[in-house]
N, C-alpha and C positions, 0 to 999 in steps of 0.2 A: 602585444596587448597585455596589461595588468589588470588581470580579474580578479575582486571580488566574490567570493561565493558563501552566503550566510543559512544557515540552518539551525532552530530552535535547540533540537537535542541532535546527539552525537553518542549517546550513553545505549544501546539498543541495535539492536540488528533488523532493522525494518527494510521497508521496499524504497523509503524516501531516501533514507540513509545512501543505501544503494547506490542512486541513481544520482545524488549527488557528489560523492566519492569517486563512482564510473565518471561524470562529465570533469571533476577536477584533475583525475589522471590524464582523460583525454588530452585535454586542452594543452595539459604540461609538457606531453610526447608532440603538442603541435608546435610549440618557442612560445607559449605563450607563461609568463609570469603568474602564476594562478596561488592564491591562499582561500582559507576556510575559517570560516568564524564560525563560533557556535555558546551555545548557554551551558548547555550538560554537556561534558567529556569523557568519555570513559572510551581509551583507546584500547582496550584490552573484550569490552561487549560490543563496541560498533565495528564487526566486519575487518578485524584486523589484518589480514590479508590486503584490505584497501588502501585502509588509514596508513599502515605504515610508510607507504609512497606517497604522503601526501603532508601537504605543510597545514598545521591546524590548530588555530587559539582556541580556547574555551574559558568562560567565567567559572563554570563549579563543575565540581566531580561528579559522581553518579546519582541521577535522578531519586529522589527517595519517594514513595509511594506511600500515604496516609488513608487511615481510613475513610470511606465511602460509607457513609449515610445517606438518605434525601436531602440535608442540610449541605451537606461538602458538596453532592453531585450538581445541585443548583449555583452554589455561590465560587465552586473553582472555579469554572472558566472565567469570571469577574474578576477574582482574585490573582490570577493566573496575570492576565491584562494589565491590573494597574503593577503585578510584579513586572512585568517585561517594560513595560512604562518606563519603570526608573532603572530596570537594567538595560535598556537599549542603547541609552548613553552612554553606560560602561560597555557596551557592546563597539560602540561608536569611538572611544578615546583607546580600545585595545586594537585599533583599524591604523594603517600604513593612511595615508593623506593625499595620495597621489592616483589610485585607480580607476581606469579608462572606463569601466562598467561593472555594476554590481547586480550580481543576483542572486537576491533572497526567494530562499524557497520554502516557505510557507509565510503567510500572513502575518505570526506573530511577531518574526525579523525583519519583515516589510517596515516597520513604523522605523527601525534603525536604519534599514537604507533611506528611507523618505528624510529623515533630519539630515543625512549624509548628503545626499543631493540636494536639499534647500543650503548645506552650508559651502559645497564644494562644488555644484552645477555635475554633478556626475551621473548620467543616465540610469535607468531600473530597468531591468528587464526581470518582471518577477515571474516566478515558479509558482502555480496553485496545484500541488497534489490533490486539495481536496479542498477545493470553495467552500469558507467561511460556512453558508448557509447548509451544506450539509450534515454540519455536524450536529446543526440542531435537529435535522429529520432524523439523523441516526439515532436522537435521542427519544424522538417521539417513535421512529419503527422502532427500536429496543424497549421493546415489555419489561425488562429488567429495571429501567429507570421510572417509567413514565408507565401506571398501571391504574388511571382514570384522567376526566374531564380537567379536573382542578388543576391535576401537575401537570397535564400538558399547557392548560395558559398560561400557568407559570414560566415554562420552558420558552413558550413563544414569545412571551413578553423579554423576557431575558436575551433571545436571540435574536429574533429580529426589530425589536425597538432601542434598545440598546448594544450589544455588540456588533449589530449591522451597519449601525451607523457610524459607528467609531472605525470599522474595517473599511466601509468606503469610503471616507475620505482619504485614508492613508494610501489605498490601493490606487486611488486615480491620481495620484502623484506618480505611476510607474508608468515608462516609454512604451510600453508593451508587457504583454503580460502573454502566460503560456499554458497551457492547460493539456491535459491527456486524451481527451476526449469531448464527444459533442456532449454527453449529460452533462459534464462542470462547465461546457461551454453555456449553456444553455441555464444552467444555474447561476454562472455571474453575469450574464445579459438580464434576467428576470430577477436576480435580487439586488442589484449592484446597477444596470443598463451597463457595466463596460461589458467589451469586446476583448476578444483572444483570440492567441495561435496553438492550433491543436499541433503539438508535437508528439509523438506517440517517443513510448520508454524504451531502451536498452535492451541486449541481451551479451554476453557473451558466450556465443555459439562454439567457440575453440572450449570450454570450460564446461558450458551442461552439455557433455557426447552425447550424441546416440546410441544403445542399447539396444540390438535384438537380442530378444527374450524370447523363451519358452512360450508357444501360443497358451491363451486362453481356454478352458474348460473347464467343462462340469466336472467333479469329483476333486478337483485337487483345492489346495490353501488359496483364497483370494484376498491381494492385498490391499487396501483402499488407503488411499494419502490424501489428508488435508494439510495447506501449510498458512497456516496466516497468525500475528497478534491474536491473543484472544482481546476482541472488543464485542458488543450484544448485535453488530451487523453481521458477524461473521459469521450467523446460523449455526454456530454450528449443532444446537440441539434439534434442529432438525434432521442434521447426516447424524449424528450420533442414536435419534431416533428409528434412521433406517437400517439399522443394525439385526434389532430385533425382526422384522417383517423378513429380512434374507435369510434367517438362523430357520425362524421357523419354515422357510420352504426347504431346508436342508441345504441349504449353503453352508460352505467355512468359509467363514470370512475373517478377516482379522483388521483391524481400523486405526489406522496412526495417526495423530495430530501432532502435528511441530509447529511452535510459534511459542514466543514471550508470555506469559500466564500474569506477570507483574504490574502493568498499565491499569486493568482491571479485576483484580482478584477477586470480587462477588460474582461477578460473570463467569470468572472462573472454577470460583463454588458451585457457581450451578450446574454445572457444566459435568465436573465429575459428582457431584450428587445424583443429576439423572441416571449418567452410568450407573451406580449404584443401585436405585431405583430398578430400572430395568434390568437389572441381576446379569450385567455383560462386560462386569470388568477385566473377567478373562479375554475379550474381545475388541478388546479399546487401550490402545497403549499412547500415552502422554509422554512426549519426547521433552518440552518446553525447548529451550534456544539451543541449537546444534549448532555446529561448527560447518563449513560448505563443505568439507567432505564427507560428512555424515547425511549435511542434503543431498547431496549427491548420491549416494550411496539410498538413500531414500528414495527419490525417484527412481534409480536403476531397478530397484527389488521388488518398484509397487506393482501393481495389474490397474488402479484406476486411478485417476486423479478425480475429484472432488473443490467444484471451489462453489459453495453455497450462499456467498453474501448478497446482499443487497442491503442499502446502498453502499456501492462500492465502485472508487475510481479504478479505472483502469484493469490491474491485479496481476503483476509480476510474475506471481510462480505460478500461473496458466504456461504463458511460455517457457519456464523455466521445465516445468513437468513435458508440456509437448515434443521441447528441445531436445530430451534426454529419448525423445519414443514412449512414454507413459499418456495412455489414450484420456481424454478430459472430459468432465460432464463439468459444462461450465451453466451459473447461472445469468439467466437476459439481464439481472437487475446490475452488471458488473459493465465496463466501459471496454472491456478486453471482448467483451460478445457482441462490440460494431465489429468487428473486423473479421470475425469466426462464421462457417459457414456449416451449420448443421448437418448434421450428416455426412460432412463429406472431411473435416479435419477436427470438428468437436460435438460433441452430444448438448446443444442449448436446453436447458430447462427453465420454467418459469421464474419469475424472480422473488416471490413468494414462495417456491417451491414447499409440498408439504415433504415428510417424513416417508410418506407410500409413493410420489412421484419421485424421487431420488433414488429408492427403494427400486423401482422399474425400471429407472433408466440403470443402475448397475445390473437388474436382472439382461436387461437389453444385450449389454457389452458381454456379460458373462457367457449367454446362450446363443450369441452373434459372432463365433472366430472372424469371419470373412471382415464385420462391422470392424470389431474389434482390431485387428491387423491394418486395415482401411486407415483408423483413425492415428494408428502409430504411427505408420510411414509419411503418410501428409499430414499431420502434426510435425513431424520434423522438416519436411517440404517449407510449411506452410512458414517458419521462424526465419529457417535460412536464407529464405527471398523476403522478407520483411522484418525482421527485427533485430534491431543491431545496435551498440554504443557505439559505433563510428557516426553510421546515420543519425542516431541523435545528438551527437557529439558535432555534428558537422552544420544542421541546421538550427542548433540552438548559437553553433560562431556566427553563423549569417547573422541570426538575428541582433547578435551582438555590435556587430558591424552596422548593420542600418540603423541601430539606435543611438549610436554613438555618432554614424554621420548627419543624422537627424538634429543632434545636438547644439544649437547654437555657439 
């Protein structure tokens, strides 16, 4: 089979990046003929460990990031749109003419396979990390963009009367479509009325090991790890809030973020300005993009995992931390907390969560060894029987298959 596999950016070490570099390796150890098209290239920041086994065109080099005012935050995604407009086509004329199935994985590459298929008859099996419509809620829950009445009509008009409408047409051109979760499922039935296949993401389980560590206790250094993008879903001034509330009961604590700071740098101002603020920058260490052995090496050394967003699809380095034996306080507002079972392989917190409820739940794990230990061992139980890039890797060929025999 000669797949297709199209992805907006490639410049960035994200979770999408990930998972679509893990399914093109796959495919390629199965005989099947697999390339990667992309907008932004930068093989040296996207996951070079992946990329390098992997065949991959790109339009331009590395993404460049402009200021963000209320002017740019409202009119880039417009602009963003009618750029991919006319780059879709160069997207489409840098394409081999001959492949059995394409899948684009996100929305904005969608419009290049949709002309590819009206001109070649080549089936879509598209990838939605994150349903169109979310992003505009991330803009209305981020206080950072959106901080009254006016700018949020603004924003809704912008997303759902116009970018809505231009994303569902191109998307009901696709044989199937594939989503991580029942929230995005349920977000492009009620924004969109199509229908999806929940595929749950990857893992490589031979790569994040498991670690028994030194038990949990009062008195000594505790280490807390966050990993994600900074974008204003990712709370993180909320966990960065709960810093202070642990100090003053007499906790050491000490708080790591890793993730890209570049996509949104005012989010990111904000972010160490609280620090600042709350006088705990000895307490808060900002990794920005690490290399996998340094994540690695990050999960090994932490005592808790922390993943605070909402809204948020699915979220990767949940299992990536459980995989490794680093116990999890995940929040409900994430698509990785259908699958988790409270208490018994990760600590759910509300999806709103405040600053003193994150706050308790570390105190929990801290003054809990039993809980604590609990969550390490079936944390890694829980990945080894359910999450794998074979298994995704294998139902995402099925699906490729039925849509291709579906095919006229």
């Amino acid at each position: 089979m000669k797949i297709a596999i199209l992805i907006s950016d490639l410049s960035i070490s994200g979770g999408a990046q990930r998972q679509a570099l893990e399914l093109a390796n796959f495919l390629s150890k199965r005989g099947n003929e697999v390339k990667v098209y992309c907008g932004y290239l930068d093989k040296n920041l996207c996951h070079p460990e992946l990329i390098k086994d992997t065949t991959v065109y790109g339009l331009f080099g590395k993404k460049e990031i402009t200021s963000k005012n209320i002017f740019y935050r409202f009119f880039a995604p417009l602009l963003e749109w009618v750029f991919w407009t006319k780059r879709n086509n160069q997207l489409i004329d840098l394409m081999d003419k001959n492949f059995d199935i394409i899948n684009p994985h996100d929305d904005i590459v969608c419009e290049a396979a949709s002309h590819y298929k009206d001109k070649y008859n080549t089936p879509i099996v598209l990838t939605l990390n994150d349903v169109p419509a979310w992003r505009n809620e991330i803009s209305i829950k981020g206080n950072i963009i959106v901080e009254h009445a006016f700018k949020k009509m603004l924003y809704y008009f912008r997303g759902f009367f116009i970018m809505q409408r231009a994303n569902k047409k191109i998307m009901s051109n696709a044989d199937e479509i594939v989503v991580l979760d029942y929230m995005n499922k349920r977000q492009l039935k009620d924004n969109f009325g199509l229908d999806a296949n929940i595929i749950r993401s990857g893992l490589d389980i031979k790569k994040f090991k498991y670690k028994k560590r030194n038990s949990i206790s009062i008195g000594r250094k505790i280490n807390i790890l966050a990993v994600s993008i900074f974008l204003s879903h990712r709370r993180f001034e909320y966990l960065v809030g709960a810093v202070p509330y642990l100090i003053n009961k007499g906790y050491d604590v000490n708080l790591t973020i890793i993730g890209s700071e570049k996509l949104d740098p005012n989010y990111s101002k904000k972010i160490h300005n609280l620090v600042k603020e709350l006088n705990i920058i000895d307490y808060v260490n900002f990794m920005g993009e690490v290399t996998d052995d340094e994540l690695l090496e990050n999960y090994h050394t932490s005592d808790i995992f922390v993943f605070p967003n909402y809204p948020q699809t699915w979220g990767l380095a949940v299992f990536e931390a459980m995989a490794c034996g680093t116990p999890t306080i995940v929040s409900r507002g994430c698509g990785a907390s259908e699958i988790l079972n409270d208490g018994e392989n990760s600590l759910l917190i509300s999806q709103e969560s405040s600053s003193l409820e994150i706050a308790n739940s570390i105190e929990q794990l801290i003054t809990d060894e039993k809980l604590w230990e609990k969550l390490s061992v079936n944390g890694r139980k829980f990945v080894e029987g359910n999450i794998s890039w074979s298994t995704y890797g294998e139902n995402m060929l099925k699906l490729f298959k039925e849509a291709i025999n579906k095919t006229p």
